[in-house]
C-alpha positions in Angstrom: 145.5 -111.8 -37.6 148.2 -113.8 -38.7 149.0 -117.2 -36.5 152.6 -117.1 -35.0 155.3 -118.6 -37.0 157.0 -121.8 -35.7 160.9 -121.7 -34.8 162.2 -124.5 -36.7 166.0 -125.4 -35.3 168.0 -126.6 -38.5 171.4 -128.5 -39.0 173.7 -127.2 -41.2 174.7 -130.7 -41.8 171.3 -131.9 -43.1 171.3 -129.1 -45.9 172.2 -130.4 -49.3 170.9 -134.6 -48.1 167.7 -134.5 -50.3 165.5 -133.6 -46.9 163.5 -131.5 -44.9 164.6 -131.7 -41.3 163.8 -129.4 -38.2 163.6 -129.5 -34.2 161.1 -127.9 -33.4 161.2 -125.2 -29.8 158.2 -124.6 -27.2 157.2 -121.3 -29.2 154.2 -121.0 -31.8 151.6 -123.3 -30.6 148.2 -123.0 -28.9 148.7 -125.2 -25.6 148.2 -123.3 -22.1 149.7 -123.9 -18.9 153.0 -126.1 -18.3 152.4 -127.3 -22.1 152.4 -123.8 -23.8 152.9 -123.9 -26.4 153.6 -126.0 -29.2 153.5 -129.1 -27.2 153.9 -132.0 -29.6 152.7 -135.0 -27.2 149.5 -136.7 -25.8 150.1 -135.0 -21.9 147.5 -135.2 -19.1 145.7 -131.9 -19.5 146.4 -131.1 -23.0 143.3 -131.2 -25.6 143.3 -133.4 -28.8 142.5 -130.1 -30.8 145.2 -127.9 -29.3 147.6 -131.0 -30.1 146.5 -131.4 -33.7 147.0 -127.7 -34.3 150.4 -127.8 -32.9 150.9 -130.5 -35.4 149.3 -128.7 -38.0 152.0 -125.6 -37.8 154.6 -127.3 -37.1 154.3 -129.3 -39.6 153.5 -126.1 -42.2 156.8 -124.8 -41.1 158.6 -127.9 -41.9 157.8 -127.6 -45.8 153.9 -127.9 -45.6 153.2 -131.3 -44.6 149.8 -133.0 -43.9 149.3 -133.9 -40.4 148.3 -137.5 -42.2 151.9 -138.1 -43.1 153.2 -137.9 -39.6 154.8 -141.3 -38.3 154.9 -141.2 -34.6 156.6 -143.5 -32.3 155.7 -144.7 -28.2 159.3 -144.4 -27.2 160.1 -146.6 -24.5 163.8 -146.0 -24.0 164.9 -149.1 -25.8 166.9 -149.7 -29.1 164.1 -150.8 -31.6 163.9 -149.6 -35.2 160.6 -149.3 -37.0 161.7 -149.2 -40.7 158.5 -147.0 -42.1 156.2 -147.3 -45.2 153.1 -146.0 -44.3 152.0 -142.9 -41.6 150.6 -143.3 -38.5 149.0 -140.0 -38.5 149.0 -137.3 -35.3 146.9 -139.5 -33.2 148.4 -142.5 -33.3 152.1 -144.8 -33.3 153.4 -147.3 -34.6 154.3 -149.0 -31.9 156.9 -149.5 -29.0 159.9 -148.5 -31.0 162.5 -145.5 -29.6 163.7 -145.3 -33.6 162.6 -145.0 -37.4 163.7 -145.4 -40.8 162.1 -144.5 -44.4 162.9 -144.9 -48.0 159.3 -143.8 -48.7 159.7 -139.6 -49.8 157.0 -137.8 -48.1 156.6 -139.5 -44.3 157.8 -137.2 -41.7 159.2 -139.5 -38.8 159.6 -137.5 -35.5 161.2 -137.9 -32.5 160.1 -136.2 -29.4 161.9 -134.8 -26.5 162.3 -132.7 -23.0 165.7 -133.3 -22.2 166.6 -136.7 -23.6 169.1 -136.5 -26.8 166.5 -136.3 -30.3 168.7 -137.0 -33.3 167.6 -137.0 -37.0 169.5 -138.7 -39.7 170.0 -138.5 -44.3 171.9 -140.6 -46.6 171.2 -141.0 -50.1 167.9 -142.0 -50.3 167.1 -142.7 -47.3 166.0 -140.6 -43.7 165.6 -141.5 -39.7 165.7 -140.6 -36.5 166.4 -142.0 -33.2 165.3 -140.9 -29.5 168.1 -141.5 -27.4 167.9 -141.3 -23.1 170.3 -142.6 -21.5 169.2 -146.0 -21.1 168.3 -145.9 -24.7 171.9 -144.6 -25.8 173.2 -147.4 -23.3 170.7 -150.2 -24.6 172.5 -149.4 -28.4 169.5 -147.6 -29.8 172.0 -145.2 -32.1 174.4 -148.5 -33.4 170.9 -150.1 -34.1 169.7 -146.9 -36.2 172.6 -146.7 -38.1 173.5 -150.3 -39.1 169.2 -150.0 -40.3 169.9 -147.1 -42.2 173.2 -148.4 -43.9 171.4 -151.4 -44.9 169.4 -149.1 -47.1 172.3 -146.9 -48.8 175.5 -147.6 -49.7 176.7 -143.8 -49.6 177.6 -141.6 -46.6 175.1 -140.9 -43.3 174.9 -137.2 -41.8 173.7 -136.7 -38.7 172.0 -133.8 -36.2 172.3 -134.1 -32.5 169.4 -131.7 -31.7 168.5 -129.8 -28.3 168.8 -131.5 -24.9 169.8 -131.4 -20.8 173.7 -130.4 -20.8 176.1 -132.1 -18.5 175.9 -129.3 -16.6 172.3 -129.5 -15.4 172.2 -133.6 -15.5 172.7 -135.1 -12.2 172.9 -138.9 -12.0 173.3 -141.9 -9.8 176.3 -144.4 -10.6 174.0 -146.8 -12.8 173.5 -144.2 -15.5 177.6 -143.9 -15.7 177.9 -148.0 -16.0 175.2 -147.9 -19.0 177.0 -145.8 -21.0 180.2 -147.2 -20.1 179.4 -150.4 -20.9 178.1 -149.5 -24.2 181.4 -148.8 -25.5 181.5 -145.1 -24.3 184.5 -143.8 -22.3 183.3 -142.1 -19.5 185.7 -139.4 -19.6 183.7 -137.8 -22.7 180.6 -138.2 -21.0 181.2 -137.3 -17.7 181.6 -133.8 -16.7 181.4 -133.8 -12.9 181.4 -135.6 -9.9 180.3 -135.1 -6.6 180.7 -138.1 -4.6 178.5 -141.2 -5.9 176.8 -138.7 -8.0 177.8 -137.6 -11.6 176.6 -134.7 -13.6 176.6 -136.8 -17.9 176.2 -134.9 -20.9 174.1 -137.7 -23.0 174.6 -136.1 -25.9 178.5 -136.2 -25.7 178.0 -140.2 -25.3 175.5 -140.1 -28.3 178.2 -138.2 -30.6 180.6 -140.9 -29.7 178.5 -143.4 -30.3 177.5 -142.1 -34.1 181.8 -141.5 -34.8 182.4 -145.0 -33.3 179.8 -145.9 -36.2 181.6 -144.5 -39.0 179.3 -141.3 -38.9 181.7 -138.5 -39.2 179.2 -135.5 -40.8 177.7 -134.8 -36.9 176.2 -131.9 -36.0 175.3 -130.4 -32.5 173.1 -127.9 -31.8 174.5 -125.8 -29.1 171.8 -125.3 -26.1 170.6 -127.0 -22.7 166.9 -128.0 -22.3 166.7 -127.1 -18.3 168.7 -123.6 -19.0 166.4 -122.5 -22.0 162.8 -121.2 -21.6 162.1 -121.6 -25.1 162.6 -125.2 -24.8 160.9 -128.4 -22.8 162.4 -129.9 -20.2 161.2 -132.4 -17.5 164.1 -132.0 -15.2 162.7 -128.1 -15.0 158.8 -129.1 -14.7 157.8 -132.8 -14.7 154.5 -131.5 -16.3 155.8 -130.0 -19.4 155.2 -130.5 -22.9 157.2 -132.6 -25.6 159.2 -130.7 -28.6 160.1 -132.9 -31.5 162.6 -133.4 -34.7 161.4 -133.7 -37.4 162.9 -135.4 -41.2 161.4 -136.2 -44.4 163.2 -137.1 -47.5 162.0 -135.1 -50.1 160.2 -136.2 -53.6 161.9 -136.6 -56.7 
């Protein structure tokens, strides 16, 4: 019997950059329970197996990567860039860094999600991605990818906003509004809604501003909220969830 093939969401964008890129949904994996099932993430409850096959296929699906070309990253909702020459493999990161950058062909770097904003990024010669919450977008973690990719390649930067919580299902307190804000972002594209001291903030809409502010006009968003989708994570929905993830590596020769 034939494993399941994994859903691999793809930016029109991205085609054509000299990558292989993909956000990856819930669906094809082997994890039970709250994580099913392609959780890409160290959860409590999942097993190391389960997560190194999820890996494995995902992976495949991308363009038949080895799981030892992975670069993982902790993700601590701040604005640090790894810039990448080596793997860290499926079981390991690199460290405390909510961003990556490569000029090596071959490393997938990944960014993994359940409702924060997961963008991957090409330019000539060069891939990244960034993993952008609110307090990361606010703390300046997408200026900070960009300016490490340009100083890398001199031509033009395309990037893909992938899958997270809409405005619509993202309700906030008043400090979430002043981050943005104060990183440059207009509330009135972020903010949707309010309800009193409350707010409902589409991230993404900030992120997209942010990456145009940055010169970055070949954006990309795919359409889709987290919390309103059963075939994607989201912790807002279930706290216990899994993690999906994007995925980019630039491509040999």
């Amino acid at each position: 019997m034939n494993e399941p093939l994994v859903p691999l969401l793809r930016a029109a964008v991205l085609d054509g950059t000299g990558c292989a890129h993909g956000f990856t949904t819930r669906d094809g994996g082997v994890s039970t329970g709250p994580l099913a099932s392609l959780n890409l993430a160290r959860r409590p409850g999942e097993d190391d197996a389960h997560l190194a096959e999820n890996w494995r296929r995902a992976l495949d699906a991308l363009g038949g990567y080895a799981v030892e070309q992975l670069v993982l990253l902790s993700q601590v909702h701040g604005a640090d860039v790894a810039v990448v020459d080596a793997p860290s493999g499926w079981g390991a990161t690199l460290g405390d860094y909510d961003a990556a950058v490569t000029t090596v062909p071959g490393l997938v770097l990944t960014t993994r999600s359940a409702d924060c904003v997961p963008v991957l990024f090409a330019g000539p010669g060069v891939v990244g991605v960034a993993h952008a919450g609110w307090r990361g977008a606010a703390a300046g973690v997408i200026p900070a990818t960009v300016a490490a990719l340009r100083a890398r390649t001199a031509g033009p930067l395309a990037a893909a906003i992938g899958p997270a919580i809409s405005g619509a299902a993202y309700e906030v307190g008043p400090e979430v509004v002043a981050g943005l804000a104060a990183s440059g972002v207009d509330p009135g594209v972020f903010v949707v809604d309010r309800r009193g001291d409350r707010s409902y903030v589409d991230v993404g809409a900030a992120v997209e501003a942010q990456l145009r502010a940055c010169g970055v006009t070949a954006v990309e968003r795919i359409a889709g909220c987290t919390r309103g989708d059963p075939a994607l994570f989201s912790h807002r929905e279930d706290p216990a969830c899994g993690r999906q993830a994007g995925l980019i590596a630039l491509l040999v020769g």
